[in-house]
C-alpha positions in Angstrom: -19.0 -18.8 119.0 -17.6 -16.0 116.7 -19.0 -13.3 119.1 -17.1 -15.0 122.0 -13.8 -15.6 120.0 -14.2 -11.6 119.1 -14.9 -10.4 122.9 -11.9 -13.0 123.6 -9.4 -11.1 121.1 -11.2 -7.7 122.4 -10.6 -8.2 126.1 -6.9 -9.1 125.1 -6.2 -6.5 123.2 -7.7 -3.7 126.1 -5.7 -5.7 128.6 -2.6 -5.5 126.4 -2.3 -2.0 126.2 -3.3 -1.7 130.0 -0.1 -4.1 130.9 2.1 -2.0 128.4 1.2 1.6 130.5 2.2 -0.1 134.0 4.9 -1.8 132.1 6.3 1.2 130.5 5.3 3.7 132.5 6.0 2.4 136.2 4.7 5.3 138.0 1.5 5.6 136.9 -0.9 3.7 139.4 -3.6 1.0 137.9 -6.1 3.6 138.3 -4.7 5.7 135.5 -3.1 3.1 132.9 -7.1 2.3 132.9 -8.2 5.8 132.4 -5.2 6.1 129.8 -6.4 2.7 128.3 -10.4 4.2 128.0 -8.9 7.0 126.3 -7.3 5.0 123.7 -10.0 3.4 123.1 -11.7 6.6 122.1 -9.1 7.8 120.1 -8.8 4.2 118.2 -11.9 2.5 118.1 -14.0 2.1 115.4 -17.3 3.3 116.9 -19.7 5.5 115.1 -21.7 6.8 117.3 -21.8 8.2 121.0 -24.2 5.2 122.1 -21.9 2.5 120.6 -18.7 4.1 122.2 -20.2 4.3 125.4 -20.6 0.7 125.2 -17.3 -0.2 124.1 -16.2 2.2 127.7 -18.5 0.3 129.5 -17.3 -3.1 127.7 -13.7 -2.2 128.6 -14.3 -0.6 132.2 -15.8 -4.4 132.6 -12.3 -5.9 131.1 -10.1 -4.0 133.4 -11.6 -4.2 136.6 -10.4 -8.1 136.4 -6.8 -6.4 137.4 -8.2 -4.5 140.3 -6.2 -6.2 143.1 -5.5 -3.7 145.8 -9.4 -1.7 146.1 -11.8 -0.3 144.1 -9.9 2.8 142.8 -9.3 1.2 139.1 -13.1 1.4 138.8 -13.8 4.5 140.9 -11.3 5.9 138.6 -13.0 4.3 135.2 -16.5 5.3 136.3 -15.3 9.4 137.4 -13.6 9.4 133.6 -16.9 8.2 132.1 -18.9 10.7 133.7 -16.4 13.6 133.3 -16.0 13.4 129.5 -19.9 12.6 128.9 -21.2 15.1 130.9 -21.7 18.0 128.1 -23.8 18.1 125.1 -21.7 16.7 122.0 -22.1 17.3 118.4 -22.8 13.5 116.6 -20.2 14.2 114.0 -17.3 15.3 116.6 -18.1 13.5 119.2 -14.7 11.5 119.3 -12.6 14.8 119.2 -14.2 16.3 122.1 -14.4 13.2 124.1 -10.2 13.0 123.7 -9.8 16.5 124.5 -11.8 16.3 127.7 -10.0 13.1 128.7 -6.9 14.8 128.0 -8.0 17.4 130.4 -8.9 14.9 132.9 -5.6 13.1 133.2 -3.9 17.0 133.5 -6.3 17.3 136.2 -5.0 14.1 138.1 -1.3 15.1 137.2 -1.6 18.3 139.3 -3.2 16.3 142.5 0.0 15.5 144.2 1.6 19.0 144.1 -1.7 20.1 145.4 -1.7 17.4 148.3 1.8 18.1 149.2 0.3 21.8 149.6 -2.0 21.2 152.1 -0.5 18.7 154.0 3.1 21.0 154.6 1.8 23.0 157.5 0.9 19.7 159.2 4.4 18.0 159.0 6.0 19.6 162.0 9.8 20.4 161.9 11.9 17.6 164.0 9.2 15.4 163.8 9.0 11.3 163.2 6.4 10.1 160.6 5.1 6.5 160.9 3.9 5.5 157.3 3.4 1.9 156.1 4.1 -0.1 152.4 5.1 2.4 149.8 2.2 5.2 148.2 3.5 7.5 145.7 1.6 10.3 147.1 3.5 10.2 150.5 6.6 10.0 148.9 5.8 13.1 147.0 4.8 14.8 150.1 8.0 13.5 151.6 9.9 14.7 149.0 8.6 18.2 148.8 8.7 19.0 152.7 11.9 17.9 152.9 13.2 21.3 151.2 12.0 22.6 154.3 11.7 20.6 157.0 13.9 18.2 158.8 11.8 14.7 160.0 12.9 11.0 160.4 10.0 8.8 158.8 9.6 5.5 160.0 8.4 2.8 157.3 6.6 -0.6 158.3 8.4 -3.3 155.9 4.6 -4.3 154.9 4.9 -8.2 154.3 4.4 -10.4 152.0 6.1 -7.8 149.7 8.1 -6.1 151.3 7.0 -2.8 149.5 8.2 -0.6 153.0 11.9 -1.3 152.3 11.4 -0.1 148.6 10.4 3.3 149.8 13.0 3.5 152.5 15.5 3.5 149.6 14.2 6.3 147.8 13.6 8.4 150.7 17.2 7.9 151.2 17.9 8.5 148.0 16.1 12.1 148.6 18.4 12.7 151.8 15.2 12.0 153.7 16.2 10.0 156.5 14.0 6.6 157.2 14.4 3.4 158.7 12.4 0.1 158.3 10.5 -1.2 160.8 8.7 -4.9 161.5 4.9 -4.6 161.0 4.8 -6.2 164.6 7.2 -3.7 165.7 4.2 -0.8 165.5 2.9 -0.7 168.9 6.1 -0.7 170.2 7.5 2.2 168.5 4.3 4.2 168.5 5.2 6.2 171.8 8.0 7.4 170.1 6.2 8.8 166.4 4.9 12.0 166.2 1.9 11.1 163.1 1.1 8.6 160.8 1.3 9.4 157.1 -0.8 6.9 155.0 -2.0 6.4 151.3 -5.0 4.8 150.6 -6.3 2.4 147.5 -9.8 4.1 148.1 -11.8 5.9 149.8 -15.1 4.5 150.8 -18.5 6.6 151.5 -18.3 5.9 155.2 -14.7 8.1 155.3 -12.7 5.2 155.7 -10.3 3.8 153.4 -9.0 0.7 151.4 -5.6 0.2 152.1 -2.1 -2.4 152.0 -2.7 -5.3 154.9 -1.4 -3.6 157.8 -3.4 -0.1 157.6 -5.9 -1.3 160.7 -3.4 -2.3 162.8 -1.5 1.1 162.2 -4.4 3.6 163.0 -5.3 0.8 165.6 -2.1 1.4 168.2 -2.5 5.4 166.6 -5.8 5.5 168.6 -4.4 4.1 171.4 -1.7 6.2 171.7 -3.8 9.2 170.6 -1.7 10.0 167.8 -2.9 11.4 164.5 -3.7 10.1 161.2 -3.3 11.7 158.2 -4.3 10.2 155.2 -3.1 11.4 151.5 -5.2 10.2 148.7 -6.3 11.5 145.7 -10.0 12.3 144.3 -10.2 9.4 141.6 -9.8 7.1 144.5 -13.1 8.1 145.8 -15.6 4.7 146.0 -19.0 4.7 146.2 -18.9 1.5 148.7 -19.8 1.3 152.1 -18.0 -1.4 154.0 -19.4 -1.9 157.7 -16.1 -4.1 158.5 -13.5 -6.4 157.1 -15.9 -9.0 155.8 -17.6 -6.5 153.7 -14.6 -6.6 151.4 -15.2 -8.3 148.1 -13.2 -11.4 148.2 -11.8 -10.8 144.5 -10.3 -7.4 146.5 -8.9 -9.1 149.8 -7.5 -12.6 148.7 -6.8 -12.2 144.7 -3.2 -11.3 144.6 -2.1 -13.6 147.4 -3.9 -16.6 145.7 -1.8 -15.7 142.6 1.2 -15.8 145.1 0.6 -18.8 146.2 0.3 -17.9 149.8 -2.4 -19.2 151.7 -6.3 -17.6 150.7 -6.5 -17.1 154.1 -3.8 -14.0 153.7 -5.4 -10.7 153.0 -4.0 -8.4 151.0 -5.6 -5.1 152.0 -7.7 -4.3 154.9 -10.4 -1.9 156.1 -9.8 1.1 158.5 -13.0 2.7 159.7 -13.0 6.8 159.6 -13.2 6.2 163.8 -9.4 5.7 163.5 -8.7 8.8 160.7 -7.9 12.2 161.8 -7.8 14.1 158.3 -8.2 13.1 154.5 -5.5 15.4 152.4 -7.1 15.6 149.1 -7.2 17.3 146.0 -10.6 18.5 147.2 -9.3 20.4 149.7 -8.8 19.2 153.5 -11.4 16.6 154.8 -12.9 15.0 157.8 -14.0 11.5 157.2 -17.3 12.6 158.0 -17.4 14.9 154.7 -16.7 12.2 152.3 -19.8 11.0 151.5 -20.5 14.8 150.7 -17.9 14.9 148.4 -18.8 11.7 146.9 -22.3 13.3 146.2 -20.8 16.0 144.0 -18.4 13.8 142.1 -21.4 11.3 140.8 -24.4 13.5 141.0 
């Protein structure tokens, strides 16, 4: 009883520092409150020894994957932290000091991954273009925002039901002088003739090349297929899963139905699909530019 009251008040307190980060810091994705949350963890926990912290990481990686709603990025994230800071010889007595340092180093790393996306993806946004993107990623919006000093495009934006999260980014493309326009998801066939690309994010990347995204994603590089248009995906490296989904059923249910279920909408509402690397062009990532097909490479030399 006393070890379940103390895992109780444990799991609440990891939790209650991950809910202040997305709370307080509204850009930061799920993915990185966690890794910041792990890293706290280190700095104030009262471990002793590299053994018993790497339980209490494990412990909390545990905790937070229960607000994983939208993929498996949180733990992809939680599990590439883990490896990164552990994988160098540490001295018993300062362990705790390195281990902070090198996650400090690892969250500088993920800070510079958008400016490097936006990098390589530049040369591929066209001038007088029209971009098809769907729901609202921060990375597209930051590769948005960046052409945009040089480039003139009109970016179509798929309202992505139940939350509307489409009309959110129309506003701050607006906002940037970018113009956009919101579309009905059942409106993307229809319009598809008329787009140029599609520019997606992704909640993760799985081994096969294809990726986790917002309900909607399929249907997107669906008509993109039939119309042979291309699609570029923008995603950083932490979102990299070591899962292999063969189709939508493969999806953990937690993954597809949680968030709608705490919606009340009907369990039958998915909130994120499954698009097969068939239907992706390119992968723009901080590891450079990528064919679905090179993924699971990639994934070899982030874990291995």
């Amino acid at each position: 009883m006393d070890d379940s009251y103390e895992n109780d008040k444990k799991s609440e307190k990891i939790l209650d520092h991950f809910d202040y980060i997305i709370k307080t810091q509204p850009e930061t994705t799920p993915a990185l409150a966690a890794v910041k949350t792990l890293i706290e963890i280190v700095k104030s926990g009262e471990a002793t020894t590299l053994k018993e912290l790497r339980e209490d990481l494990t412990y909390a990686e545990d905790v937070l994957d229960t607000r994983d709603q939208s993929g498996t990025s949180l733990k992809s994230a939680c599990q590439l932290y883990l490896r990164f800071i552990t994988f160098t010889t540490l001295d018993q007595k300062e362990f705790k000091t390195k281990l902070v340092e090198r996650g400090e180093l690892f969250l500088e790393k993920v800070a510079k991954s958008r400016t490097k996306i936006s990098k390589l993806c530049f040369p591929f946004l066209g001038d007088g273009t029209t971009i098809l993107t769907h729901s609202r990623s921060r990375v597209v919006l930051q590769v948005l925002k960046d052409a945009s000093d040089k480039k003139r495009f009109n970016v179509l934006v798929a309202e992505s039901q139940p939350d509307q999260s489409g009309h959110t980014l129309v506003n701050e493309l607006k906002d940037c002088g970018i113009p956009a326009e919101v579309i009905l998801d059942a409106a993307v066939g229809s319009v598809m003739p008329d787009i140029d690309l599609v520019l997606i994010g992704a909640e993760s990347v799985v081994e096969s090349g294809g990726i986790i995204n917002k309900i909607g994603t399929f249907n997107i590089a669906l008509a993109a297929k039939a119309f042979n248009k291309p699609v570029y995906v923008v995603v950083e490296f932490f979102k990299f899963a070591r899962f292999f989904p063969l189709s939508q059923k493969d999806l953990p249910k937690k993954i597809q139905y949680k968030a709608s279920l705490e919606k009340s909408l009907t369990s039958r509402h998915p909130v994120v699909d499954y698009t097969p690397p068939l239907y992706i062009s390119m992968l723009f990532t901080d590891l450079g530019i990528l064919l679905p097909s090179a993924v699971s490479d990639e994934l070899i030399k982030l874990y291995c």
